[in-house]
N, C-alpha and C positions, 0 to 999 in steps of 0.2 A: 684357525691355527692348528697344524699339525702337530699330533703328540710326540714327544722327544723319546728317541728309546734310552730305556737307563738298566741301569743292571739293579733286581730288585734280589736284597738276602734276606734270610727270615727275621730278622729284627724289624724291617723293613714292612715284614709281612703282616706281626704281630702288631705294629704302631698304625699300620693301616684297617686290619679288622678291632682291632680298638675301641677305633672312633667310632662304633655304630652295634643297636643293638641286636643280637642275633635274631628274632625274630624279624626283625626288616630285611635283614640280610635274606633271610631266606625267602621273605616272599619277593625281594627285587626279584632273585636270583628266580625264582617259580617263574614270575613275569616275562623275566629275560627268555627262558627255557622255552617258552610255547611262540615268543614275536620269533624266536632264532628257527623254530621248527616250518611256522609259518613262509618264510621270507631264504630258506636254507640256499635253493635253489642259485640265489643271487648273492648271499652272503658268502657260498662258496668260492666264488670265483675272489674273494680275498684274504683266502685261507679257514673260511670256515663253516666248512664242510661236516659233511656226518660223521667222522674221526671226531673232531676238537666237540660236535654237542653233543656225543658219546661219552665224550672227557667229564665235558661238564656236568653232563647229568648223573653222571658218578659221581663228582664231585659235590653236587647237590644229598642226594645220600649218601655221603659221608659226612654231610655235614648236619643233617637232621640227628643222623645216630649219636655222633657227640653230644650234640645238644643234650638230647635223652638221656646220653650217661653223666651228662655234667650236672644235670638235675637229681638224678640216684644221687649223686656223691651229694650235694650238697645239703639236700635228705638229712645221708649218711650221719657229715660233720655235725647237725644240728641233734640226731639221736644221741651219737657218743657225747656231744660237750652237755645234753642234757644230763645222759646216765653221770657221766666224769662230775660237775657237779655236784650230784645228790650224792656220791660217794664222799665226795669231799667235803660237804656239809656234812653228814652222817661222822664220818670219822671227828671234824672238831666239838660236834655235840658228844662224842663218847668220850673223846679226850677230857673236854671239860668236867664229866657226872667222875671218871677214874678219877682226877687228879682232886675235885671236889671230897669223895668219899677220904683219903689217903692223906688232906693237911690235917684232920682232927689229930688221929696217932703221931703224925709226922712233929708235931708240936711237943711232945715227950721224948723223941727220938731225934738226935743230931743225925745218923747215919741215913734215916727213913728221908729226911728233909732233904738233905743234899739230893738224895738216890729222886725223888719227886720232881725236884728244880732242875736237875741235869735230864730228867726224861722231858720235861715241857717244851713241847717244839715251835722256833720261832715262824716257823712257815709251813707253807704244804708240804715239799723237799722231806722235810722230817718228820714227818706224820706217823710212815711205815715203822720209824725207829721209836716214836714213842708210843706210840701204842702197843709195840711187844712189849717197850720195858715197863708202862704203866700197866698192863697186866700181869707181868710178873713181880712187881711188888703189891698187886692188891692181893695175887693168890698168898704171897707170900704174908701178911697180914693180915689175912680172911678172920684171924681169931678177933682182932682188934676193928673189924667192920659191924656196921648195926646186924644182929643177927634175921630180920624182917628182906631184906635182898638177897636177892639169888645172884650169888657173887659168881657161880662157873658158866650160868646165863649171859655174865656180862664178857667176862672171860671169851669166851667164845665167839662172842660178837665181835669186840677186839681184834681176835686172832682173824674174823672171816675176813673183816673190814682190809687189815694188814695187808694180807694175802692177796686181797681182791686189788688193792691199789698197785701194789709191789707188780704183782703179774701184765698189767699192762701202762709199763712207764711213760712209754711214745707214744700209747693210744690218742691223747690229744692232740700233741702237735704234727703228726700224721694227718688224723681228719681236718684240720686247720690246713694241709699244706695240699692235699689233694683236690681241691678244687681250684685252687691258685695254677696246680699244674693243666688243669683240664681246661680253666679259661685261656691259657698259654696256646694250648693245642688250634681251642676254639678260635680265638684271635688269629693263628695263623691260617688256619682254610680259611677264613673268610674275608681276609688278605688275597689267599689265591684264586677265592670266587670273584672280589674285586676287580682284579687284573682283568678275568676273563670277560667281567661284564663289562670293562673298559676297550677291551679287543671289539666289543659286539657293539658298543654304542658306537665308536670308532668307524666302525666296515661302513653299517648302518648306515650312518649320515653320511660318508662318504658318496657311497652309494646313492644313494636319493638324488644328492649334488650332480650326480654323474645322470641322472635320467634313468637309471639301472632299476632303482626300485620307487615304486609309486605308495610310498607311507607318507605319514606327520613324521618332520624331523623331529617332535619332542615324542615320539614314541619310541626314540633311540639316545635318551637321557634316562637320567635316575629318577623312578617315580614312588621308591619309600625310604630313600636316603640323603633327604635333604638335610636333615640336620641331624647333630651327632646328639648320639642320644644315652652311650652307655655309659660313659666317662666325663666327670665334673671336672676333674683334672685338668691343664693344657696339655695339650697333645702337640707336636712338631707339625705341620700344617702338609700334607701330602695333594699331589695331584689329582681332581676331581676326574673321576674314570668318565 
């Protein structure tokens, strides 16, 4: 059966490198690389010629390189959400030892209790706010603290903690979003290395059929992309290149 021409857009591209894991991809694509080098001579005469496996073998490192950066990043996501984390443990362990030292006083004091219950924060979002303000009523009742704590020790920690979170708001869902972007990218070269191995299997057997070239027609099929392997999800079912 002759393949149909269709017009392929990058959605297109991305639902088709998808369905398979990047490392297969690449070594089809290495496979493809060296039978196309082999066999050029006779693949040319159906357009592909040392132009197009010029293309492609570009297209090949371009597509190792991502890979490589897409592995940094995901590195990356996994340092920051660890650092993000221990910041955000750390801060509700302080929040708790302030607000612990502050109900003893606060229980002689209407004005102290209020000022304690209105700093307590119901989530992360309010961390930065309660932590200034539970420092600024521990200093401000430092006479009423056990005198054995080093109340500007904790002070201080407080304030770094605040500081430290406040200063980087989107650092999470940043590193969270940046490899999503990168699998994007990834998914679409290897959509367009698809295509091209689909051109090559395509000439290939033709060719053979035609007496032009003297290989195995299955050495012009997919020999590490039989099954999808990156994505548990269903996928919309595309044409096998």
């Amino acid at each position: 059966m002759k393949r149909k021409a269709v017009v392929v857009d990058r959605q297109r591209l991305i639902k088709m490198g998808a369905d398979h894991a990047s490392e297969d991809v690449a070594q089809e694509a290495a496979a493809a690389a060296a039978r196309w080098q082999r066999d050029i001579s006779v693949l040319a005469q159906y357009g592909l010629g040392a132009e197009r496996l010029a293309a492609f073998q570009a297209l090949i490192g371009e597509h190792l390189g991502l890979m490589a950066e897409r592995s940094n990043a995901v590195a990356t996501k996994l340092t920051t959400v660890k650092g993000r984390k221990q910041e955000l443990s750390n801060a509700w362990m302080l929040v708790d030892q302030l607000h612990s030292l502050l109900l003893v006083p606060a229980r002689s004091d209407q004005a102290l209790a209020d000022a304690v219950n209105a700093a307590s924060p119901a989530d992360n979002t309010e961390l930065v706010a309660s932590l200034d303000a539970l420092a600024k009523l521990v200093e401000a009742n430092v006479a009423k603290l056990p005198k054995e704590l080093d109340i500007a020790a904790l002070v201080g920690q407080a304030r770094e903690l605040s500081a430290a979170l406040a200063a980087k708001p989107g650092e999470l869902s940043l590193a969270k979003a940046a490899p999503v972007s990168d699998t994007e990218q990834l998914d679409e070269l290897e959509g367009r290395l698809l295509l091209q191995l689909g051109d090559l299997n395509d000439a290939g057997r033709k060719a053979i059929r035609a007496g032009r070239l003297q290989a195995r027609r299955s050495e012009y099929r997919l020999q590490f992309l039989v099954k999808k392997s990156r994505r548990q999800a269903e996928k919309s079912p595309e044409p096998s290149p």
